[in-house]
C-alpha positions in Angstrom: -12.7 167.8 119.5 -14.8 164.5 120.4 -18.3 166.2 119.0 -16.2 167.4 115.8 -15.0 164.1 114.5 -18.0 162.6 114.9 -20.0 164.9 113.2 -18.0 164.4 110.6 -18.5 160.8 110.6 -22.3 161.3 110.5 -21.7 163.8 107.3 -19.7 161.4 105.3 -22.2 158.5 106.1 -24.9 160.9 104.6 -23.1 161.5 101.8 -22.5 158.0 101.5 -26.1 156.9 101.8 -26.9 159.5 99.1 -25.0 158.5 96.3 -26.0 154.9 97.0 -29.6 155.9 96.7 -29.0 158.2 93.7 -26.8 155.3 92.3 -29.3 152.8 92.7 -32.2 155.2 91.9 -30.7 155.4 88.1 -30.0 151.5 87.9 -33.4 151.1 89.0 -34.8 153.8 86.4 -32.8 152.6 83.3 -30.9 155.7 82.8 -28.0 155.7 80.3 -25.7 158.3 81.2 -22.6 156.6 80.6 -22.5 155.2 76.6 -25.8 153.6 75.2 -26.2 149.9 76.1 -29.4 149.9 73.1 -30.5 151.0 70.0 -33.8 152.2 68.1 -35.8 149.8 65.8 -38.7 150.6 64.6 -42.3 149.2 63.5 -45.7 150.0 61.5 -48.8 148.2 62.9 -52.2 148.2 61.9 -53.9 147.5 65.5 -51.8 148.1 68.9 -54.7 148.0 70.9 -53.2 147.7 74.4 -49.9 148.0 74.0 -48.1 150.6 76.3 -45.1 152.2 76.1 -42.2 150.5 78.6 -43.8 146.9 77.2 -41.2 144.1 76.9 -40.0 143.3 73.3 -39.4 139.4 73.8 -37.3 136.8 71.1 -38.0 133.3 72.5 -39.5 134.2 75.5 -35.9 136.2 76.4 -36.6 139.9 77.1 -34.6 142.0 74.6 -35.6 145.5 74.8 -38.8 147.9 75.6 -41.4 149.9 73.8 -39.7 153.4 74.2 -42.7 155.4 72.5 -45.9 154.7 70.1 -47.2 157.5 67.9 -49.5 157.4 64.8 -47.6 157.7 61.3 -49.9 160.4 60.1 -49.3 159.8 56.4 -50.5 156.0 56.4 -53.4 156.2 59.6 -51.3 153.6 61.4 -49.3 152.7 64.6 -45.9 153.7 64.9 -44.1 151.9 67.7 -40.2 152.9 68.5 -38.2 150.0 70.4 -34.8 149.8 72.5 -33.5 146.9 71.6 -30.0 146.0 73.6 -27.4 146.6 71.9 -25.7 142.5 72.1 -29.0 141.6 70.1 -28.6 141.5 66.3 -31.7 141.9 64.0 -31.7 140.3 60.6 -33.9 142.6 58.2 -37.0 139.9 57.9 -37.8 139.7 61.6 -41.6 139.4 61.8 -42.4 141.7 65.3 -46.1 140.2 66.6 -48.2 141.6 69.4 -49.0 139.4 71.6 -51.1 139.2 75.2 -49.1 137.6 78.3 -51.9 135.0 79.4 -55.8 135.5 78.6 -55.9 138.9 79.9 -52.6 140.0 81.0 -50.6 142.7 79.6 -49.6 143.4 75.2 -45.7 142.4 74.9 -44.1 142.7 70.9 -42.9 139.4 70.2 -40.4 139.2 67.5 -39.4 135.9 65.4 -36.0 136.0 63.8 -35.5 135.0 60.6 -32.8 133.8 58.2 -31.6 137.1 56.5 -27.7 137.6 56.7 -28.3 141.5 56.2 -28.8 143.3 59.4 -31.3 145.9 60.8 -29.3 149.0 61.3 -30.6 151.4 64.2 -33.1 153.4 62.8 -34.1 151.4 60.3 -37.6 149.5 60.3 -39.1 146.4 60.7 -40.9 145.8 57.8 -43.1 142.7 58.5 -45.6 142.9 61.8 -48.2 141.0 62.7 -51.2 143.3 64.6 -52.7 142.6 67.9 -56.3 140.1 68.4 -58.9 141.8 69.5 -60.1 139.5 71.6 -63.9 141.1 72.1 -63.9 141.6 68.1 -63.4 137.3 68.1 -66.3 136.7 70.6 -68.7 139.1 68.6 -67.8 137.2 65.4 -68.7 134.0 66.9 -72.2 135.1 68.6 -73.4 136.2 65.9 -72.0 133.5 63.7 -69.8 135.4 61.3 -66.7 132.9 61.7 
């Protein structure tokens, strides 16, 4: 009877230390299962160059949201970037979204300046002014050869 009840208190400490890794294995991976904590914005860009999806979409230096995919809008030959934004974070329609490089050579971020529009971005809707990445090797060639 001994062995039985303690066997049982091994099994229910597994099953207990499997939903805590499960639980914390969803946390950790940003899955929304229960409700949406975010919606979609999105952005035309000339250049990306660098940016990845799962980049940080910053306003003031405040993390906001991620890159959740970037395609090529096939009709006009230019980036297409889809962002989560969270869903506390309100979007005026004349947001400028920039992308920007986090030090000299660290990683693309989308960097987006609010502006003073009472009308709000909807989800799904898109942000119509964007700034494209510097190409940083692009600036050094210009000024070797003395085209700036």
């Amino acid at each position: 009877m001994k062995r039985s009840s303690i066997e049982t208190s091994v099994g229910i400490f597994v099953l207990i230390g499997i939903i805590c890794v499960g639980y914390l294995t969803i946390r950790i991976g940003k899955i929304e299962w229960l409700g949406k904590d975010s919606y979609t914005i999105y952005a035309r860009f000339e250049s990306i160059s660098g940016l990845k999806p799962g980049a940080q979409v910053e306003i003031a230096g405040i993390q906001v949201g991620t890159v959740n995919s970037i395609s090529l809008d096939q009709e006009r030959q230019i980036a297409l970037v889809e962002m989560k934004i969270k869903k506390d974070v309100v979007l005026g329609d004349d947001v400028i979204a920039s992308v920007k490089t986090a030090g000299m050579i660290g990683d693309k971020y989308i960097k987006i300046s609010p502006g003073g529009s009472d009308i709000v971005l909807e989800p799904g809707e898109m942000i119509t002014t964007t700034e494209p990445s510097v190409d940083l090797e692009e600036l050094i060639s210009k000024y070797i050869f003395g085209d700036v």
